[in-house]
Backbone as CSV, one residue per row, in Angstrom:
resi,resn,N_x,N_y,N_z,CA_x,CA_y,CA_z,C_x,C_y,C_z
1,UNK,63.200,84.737,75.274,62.068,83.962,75.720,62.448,82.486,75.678
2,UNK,62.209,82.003,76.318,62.353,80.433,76.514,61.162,79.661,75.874
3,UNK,61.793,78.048,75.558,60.576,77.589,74.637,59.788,76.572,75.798
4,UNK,58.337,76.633,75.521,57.619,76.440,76.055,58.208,74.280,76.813
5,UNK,58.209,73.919,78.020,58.441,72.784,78.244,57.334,72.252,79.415
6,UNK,56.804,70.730,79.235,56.389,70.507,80.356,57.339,70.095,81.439
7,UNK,57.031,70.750,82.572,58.016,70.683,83.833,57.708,69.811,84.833
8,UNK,58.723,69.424,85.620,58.936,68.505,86.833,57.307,67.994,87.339
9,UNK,56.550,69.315,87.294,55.184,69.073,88.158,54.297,68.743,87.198
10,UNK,54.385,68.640,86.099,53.348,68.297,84.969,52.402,69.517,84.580
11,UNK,53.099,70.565,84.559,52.835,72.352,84.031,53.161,72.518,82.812
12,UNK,52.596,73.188,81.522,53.607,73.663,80.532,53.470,74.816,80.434
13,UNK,55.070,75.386,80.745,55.136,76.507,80.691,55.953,76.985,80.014
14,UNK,55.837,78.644,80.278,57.111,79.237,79.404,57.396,80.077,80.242
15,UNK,58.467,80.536,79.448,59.599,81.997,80.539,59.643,83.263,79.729
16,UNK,59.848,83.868,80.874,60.086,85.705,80.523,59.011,85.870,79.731
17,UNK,57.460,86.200,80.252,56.062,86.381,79.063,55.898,88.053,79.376
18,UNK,55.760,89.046,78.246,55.595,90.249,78.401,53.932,90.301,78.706
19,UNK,53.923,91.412,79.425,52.740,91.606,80.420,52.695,93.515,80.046
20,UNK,51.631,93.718,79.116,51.028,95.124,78.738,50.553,95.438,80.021
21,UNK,50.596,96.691,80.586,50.235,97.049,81.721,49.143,98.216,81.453
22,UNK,48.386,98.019,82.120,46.677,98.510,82.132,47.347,100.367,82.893
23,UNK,46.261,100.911,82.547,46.817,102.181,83.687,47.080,102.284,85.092
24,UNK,46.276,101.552,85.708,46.487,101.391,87.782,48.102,99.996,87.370
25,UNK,48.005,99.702,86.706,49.541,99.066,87.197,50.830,100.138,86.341
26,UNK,50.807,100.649,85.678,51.298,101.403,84.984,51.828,102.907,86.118
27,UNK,50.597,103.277,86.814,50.894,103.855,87.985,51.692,103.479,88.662
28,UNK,51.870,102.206,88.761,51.772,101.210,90.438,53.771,101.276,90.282
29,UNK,54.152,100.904,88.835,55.176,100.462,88.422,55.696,101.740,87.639
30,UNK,55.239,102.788,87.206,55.699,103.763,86.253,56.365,103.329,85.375
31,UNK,55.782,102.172,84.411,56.619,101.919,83.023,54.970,101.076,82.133
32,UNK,55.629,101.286,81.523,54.235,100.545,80.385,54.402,99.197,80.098
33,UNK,54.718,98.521,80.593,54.839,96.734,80.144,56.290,96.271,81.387
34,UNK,56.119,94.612,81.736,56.839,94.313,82.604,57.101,92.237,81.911
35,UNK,57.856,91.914,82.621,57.829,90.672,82.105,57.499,90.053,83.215
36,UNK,56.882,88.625,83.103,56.165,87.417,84.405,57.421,86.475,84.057
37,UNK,58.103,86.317,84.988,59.223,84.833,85.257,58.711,83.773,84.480
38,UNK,57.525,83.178,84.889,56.783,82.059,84.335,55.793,81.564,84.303
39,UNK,55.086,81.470,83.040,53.923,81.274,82.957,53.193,79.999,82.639
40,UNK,52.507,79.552,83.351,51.469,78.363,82.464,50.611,78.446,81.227
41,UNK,51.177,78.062,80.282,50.703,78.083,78.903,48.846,77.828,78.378
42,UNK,48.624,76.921,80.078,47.417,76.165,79.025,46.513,76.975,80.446
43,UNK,47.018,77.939,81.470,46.089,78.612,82.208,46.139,80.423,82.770
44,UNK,47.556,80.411,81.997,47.716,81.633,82.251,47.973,82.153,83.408
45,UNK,48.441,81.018,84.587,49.098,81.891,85.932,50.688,82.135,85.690
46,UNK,50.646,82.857,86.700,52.290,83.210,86.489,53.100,83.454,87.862
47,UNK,54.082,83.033,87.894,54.658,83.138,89.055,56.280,83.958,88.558
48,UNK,56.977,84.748,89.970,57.355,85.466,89.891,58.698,84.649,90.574
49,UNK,60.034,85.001,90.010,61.223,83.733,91.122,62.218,84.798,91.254
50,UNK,62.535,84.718,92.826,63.733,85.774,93.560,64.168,85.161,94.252
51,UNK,65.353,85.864,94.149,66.615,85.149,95.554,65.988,85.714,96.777
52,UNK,65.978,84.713,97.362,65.928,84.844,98.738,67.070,84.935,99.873
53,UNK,68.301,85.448,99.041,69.493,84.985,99.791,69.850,86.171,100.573
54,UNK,69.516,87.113,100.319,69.448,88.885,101.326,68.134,88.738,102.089
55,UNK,67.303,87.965,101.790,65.863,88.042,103.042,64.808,88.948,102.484
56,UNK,65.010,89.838,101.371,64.423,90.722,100.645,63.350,90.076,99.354
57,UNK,63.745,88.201,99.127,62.827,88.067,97.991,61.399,88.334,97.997
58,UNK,60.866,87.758,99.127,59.568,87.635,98.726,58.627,88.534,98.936
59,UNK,59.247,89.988,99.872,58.783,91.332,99.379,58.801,92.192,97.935
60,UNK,59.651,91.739,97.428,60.107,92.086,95.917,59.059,91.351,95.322
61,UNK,58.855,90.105,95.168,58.059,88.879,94.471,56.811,89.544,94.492
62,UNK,56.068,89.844,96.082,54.765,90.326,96.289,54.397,91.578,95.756
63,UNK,55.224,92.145,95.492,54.960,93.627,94.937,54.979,93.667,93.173
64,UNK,55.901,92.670,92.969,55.496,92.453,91.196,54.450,91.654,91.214
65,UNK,53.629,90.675,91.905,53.058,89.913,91.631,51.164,90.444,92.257
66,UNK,51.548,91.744,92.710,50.576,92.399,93.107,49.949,93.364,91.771
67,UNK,51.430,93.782,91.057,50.939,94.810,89.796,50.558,93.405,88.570
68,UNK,51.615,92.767,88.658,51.186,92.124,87.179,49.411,91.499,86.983
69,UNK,48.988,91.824,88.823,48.002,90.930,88.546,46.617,92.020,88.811
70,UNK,46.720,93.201,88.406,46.023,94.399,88.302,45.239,94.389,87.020
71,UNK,44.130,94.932,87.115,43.470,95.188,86.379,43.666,95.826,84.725
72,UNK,43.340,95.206,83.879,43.754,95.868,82.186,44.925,95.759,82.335
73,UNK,45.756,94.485,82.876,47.234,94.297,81.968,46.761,93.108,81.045
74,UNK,47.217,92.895,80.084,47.169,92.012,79.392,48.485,91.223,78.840
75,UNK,48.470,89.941,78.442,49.981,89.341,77.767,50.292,89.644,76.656
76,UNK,51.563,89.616,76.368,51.777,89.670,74.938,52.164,88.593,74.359
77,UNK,52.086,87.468,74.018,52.317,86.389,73.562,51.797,85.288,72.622
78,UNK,52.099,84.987,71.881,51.222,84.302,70.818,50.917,82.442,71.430
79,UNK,51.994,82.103,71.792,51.214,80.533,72.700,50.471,80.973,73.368
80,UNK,50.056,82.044,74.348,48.853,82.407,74.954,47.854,82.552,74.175
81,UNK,48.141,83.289,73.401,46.907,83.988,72.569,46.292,83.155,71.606
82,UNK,46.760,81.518,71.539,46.705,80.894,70.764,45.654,80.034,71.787
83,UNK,45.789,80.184,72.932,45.303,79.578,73.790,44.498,79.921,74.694
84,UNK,43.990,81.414,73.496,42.422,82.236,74.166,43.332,82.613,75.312
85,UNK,44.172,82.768,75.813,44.220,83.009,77.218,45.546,84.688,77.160
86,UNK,44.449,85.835,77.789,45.269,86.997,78.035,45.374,87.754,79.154
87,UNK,44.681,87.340,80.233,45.134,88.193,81.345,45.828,87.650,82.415
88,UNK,46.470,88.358,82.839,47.598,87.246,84.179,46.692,87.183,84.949
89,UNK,47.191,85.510,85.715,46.386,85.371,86.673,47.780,84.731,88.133
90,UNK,47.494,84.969,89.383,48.252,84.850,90.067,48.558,83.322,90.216
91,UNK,49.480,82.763,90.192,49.885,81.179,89.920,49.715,80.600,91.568
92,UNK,49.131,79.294,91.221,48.663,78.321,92.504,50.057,77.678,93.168
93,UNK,49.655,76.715,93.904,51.277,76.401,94.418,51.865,75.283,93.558
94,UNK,53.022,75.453,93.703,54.158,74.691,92.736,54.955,73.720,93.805
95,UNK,55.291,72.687,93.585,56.036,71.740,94.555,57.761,72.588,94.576
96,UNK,58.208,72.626,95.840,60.175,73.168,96.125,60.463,71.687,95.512
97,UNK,61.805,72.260,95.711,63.144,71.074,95.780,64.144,71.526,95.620
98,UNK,65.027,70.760,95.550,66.318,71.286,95.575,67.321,70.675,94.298
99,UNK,68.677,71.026,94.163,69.312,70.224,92.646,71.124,70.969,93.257
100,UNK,71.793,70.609,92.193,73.480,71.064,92.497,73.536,71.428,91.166
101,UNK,73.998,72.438,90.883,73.998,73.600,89.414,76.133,73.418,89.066
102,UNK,76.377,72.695,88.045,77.476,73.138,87.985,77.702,74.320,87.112
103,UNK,78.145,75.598,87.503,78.421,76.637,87.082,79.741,77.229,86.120
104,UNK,80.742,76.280,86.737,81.855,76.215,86.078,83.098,75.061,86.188
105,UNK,83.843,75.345,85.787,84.621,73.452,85.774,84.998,72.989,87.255
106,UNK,85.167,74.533,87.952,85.205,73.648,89.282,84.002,74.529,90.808
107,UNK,83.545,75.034,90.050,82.159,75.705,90.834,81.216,75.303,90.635
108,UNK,80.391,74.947,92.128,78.610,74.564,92.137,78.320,74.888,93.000
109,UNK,76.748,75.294,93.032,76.089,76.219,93.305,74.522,75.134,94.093
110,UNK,74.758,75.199,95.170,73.453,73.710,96.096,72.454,74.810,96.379
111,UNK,70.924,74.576,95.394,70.164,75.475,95.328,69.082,75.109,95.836
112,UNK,68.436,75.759,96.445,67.140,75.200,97.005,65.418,76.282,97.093
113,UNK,64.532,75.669,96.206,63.766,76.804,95.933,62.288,76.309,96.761
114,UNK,61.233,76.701,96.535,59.964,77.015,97.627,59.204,77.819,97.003
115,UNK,57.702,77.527,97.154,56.483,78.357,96.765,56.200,78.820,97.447
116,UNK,56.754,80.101,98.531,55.785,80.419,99.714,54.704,80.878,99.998
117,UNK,53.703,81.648,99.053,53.075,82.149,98.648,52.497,82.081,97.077
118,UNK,51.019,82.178,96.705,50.661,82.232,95.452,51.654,83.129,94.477
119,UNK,51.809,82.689,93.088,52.423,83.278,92.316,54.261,83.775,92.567
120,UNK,54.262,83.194,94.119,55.641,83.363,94.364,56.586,82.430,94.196
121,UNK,57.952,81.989,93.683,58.886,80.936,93.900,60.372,81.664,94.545
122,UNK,60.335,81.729,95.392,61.996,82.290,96.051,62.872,80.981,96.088
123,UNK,64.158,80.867,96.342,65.477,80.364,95.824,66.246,81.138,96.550
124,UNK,67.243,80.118,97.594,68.402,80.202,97.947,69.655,79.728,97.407
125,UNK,70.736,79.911,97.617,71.559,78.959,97.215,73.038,78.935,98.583
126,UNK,73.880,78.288,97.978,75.385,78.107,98.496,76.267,77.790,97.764
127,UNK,77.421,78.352,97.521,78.500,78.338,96.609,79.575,77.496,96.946
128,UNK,80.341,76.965,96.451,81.110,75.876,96.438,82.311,75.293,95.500
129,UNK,83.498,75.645,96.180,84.543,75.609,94.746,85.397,74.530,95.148
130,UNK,85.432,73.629,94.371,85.813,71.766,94.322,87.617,72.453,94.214
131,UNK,88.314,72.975,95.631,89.916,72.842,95.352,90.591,71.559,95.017
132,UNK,90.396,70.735,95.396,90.820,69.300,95.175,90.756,68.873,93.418
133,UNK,89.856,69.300,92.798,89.561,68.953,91.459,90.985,70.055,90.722
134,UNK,90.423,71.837,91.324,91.431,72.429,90.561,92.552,72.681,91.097
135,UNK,93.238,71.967,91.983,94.622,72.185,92.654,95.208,70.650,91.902
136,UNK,94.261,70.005,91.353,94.687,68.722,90.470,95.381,68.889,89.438
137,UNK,93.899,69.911,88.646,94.601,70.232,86.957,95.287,70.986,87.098
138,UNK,95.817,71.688,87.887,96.841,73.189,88.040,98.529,72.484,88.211
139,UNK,98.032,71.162,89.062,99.167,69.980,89.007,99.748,69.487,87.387
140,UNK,98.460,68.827,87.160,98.571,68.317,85.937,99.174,69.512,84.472
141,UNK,98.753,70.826,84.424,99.582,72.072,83.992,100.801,71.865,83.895
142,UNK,101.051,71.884,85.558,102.741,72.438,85.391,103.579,71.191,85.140
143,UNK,102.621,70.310,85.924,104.014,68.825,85.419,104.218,68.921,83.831
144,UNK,102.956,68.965,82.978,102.933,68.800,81.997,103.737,70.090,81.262
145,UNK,104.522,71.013,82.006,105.107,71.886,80.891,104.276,72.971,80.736
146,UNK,102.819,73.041,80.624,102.163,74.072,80.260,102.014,75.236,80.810
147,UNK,102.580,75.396,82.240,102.610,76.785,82.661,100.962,76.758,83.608
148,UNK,100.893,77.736,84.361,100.194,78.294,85.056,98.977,79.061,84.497
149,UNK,97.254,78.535,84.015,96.693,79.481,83.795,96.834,81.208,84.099
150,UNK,96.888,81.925,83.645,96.623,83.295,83.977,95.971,83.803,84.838
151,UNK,94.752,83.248,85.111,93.744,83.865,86.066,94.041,83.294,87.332
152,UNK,94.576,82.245,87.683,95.124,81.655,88.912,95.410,82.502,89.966
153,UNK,94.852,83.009,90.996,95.498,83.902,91.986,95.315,82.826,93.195
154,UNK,96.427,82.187,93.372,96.124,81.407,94.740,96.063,82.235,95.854
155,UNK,96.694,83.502,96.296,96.162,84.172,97.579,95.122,84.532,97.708
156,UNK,94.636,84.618,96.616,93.144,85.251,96.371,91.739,83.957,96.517
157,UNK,92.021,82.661,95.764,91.566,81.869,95.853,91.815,81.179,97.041
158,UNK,92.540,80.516,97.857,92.845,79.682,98.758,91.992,80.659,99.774
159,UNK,92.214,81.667,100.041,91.832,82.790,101.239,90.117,82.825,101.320
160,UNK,89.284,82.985,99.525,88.356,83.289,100.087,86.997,82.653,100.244
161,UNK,87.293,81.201,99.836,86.385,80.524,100.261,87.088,78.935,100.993
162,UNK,85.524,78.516,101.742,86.669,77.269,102.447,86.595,75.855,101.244
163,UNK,87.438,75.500,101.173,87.718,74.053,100.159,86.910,72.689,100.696
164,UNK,86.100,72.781,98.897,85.962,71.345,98.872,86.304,70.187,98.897
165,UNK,86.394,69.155,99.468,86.877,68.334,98.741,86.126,67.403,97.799
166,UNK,86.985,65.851,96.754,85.924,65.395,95.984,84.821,64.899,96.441
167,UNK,85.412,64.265,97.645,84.561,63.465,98.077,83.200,64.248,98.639
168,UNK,83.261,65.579,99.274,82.379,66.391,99.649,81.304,66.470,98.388
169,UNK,81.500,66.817,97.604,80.936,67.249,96.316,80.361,66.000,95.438
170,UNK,80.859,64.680,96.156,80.409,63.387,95.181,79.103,62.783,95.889
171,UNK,79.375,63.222,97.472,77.838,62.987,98.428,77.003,63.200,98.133
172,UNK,77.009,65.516,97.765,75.914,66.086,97.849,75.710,65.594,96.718
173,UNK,76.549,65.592,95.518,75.325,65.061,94.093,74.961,64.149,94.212
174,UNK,75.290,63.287,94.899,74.565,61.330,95.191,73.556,61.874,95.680
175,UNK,73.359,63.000,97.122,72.562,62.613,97.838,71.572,63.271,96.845
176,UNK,71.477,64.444,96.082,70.443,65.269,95.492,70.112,64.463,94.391
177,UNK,70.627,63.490,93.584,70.474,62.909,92.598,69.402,61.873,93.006
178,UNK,69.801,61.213,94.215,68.778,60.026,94.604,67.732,60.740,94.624
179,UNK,67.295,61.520,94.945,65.678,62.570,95.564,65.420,63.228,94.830
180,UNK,65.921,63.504,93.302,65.270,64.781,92.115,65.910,63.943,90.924
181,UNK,64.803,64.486,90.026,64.716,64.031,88.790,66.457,64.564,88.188
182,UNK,66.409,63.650,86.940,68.628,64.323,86.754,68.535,65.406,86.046
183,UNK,67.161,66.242,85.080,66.999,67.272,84.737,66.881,68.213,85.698
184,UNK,66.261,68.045,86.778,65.982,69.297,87.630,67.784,69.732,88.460
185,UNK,68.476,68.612,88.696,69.791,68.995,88.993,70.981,69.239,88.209
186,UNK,70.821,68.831,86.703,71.992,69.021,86.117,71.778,70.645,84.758
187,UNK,70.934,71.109,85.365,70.614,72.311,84.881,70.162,73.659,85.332
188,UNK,70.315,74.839,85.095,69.787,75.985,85.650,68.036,75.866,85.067
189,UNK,67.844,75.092,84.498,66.150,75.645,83.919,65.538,74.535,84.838
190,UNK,65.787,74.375,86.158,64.933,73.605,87.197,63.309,73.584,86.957
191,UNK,62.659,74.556,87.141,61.802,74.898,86.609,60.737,74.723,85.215
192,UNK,61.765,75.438,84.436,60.981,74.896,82.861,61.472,73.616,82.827
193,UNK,62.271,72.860,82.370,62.689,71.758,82.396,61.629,70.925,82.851
């Protein structure tokens, strides 16, 4: 569970809230309890977040966000319950945007998310591997004596995606940095954050 933060839009919320499921959602879903993506602490909506990158999110989204919001489910959570508040309610709209996720020392990930619907948030993304950065240190390796990481497969790497360069990668974070807060881009918790 994630700890409760006020976010970008002036929401406080939390993540992953267990949701007791009443009998007609229990039907709906054939399991007895489900978790809500994210919830508003001080109203109890909840919204549901899928990739949208197969075209499949926001049928997925609508169909959890159809049971969680069925009759006799209730939350399980004590900041809720602290806050009188126990039944899901379907979440209002939330402002998109977009941010650059660094994923790994030389992978990022240009993400871009959307409320299309109540209680819904879908998220695309695009992947992106900075060769210029690691065809540097792979330089800096061997001059230096140290040998060749292990995992290095340049036929494998060079082949299957097309190369960044720095300068490519120093734009998009200028350009996303000027237009979003530096929490919403230099982290995966866009959202809570």
């Amino acid at each position: 569970m994630f700890a409760s933060t006020v976010s970008p839009c002036g929401r406080d919320l939390i993540g992953e809230v267990k949701i007791k499921y009443g009998t007609s959602a229990q039907n709906y879903f054939g399991g007895k309890s489900g978790r809500a993506d994210i919830v508003d602490k001080n109203t109890g909506e909840f919204w549901e977040i899928k990739s949208d990158y197969t075209g499949t999110g926001l049928a997925q989204a609508l169909f959890d966000v159809k049971g969680y919001s069925m009759s006799g489910n209730i939350y399980i959570n004590t900041a809720l319950s602290k806050n009188g508040i126990t039944t899901p309610i379907i979440g209002g709209e939330l402002p998109g945007g977009a941010f650059i996720y660094k994923a790994a020392l030389f992978e990022y990930y240009d993400i871009t998310y959307y409320n299309p619907k109540p209680g819904v948030i879908l998220y695309n993304y695009t992947k992106y591997t900075n060769y210029a950065d690691a065809l540097e240190t792979l330089l800096v390796l061997l001059l230096a004596g140290l040998g060749v990481p292990l995992v290095y497969e340049p036929a494998i790497a060079m082949s299957s995606i097309t190369p960044v360069t720095n300068a490519d990668m120093k734009a998009a974070e200028a350009s996303r940095a000027a237009t979003l807060p530096k929490n919403e881009w230099t982290s995966w918790g866009w959202i809570i954050k």
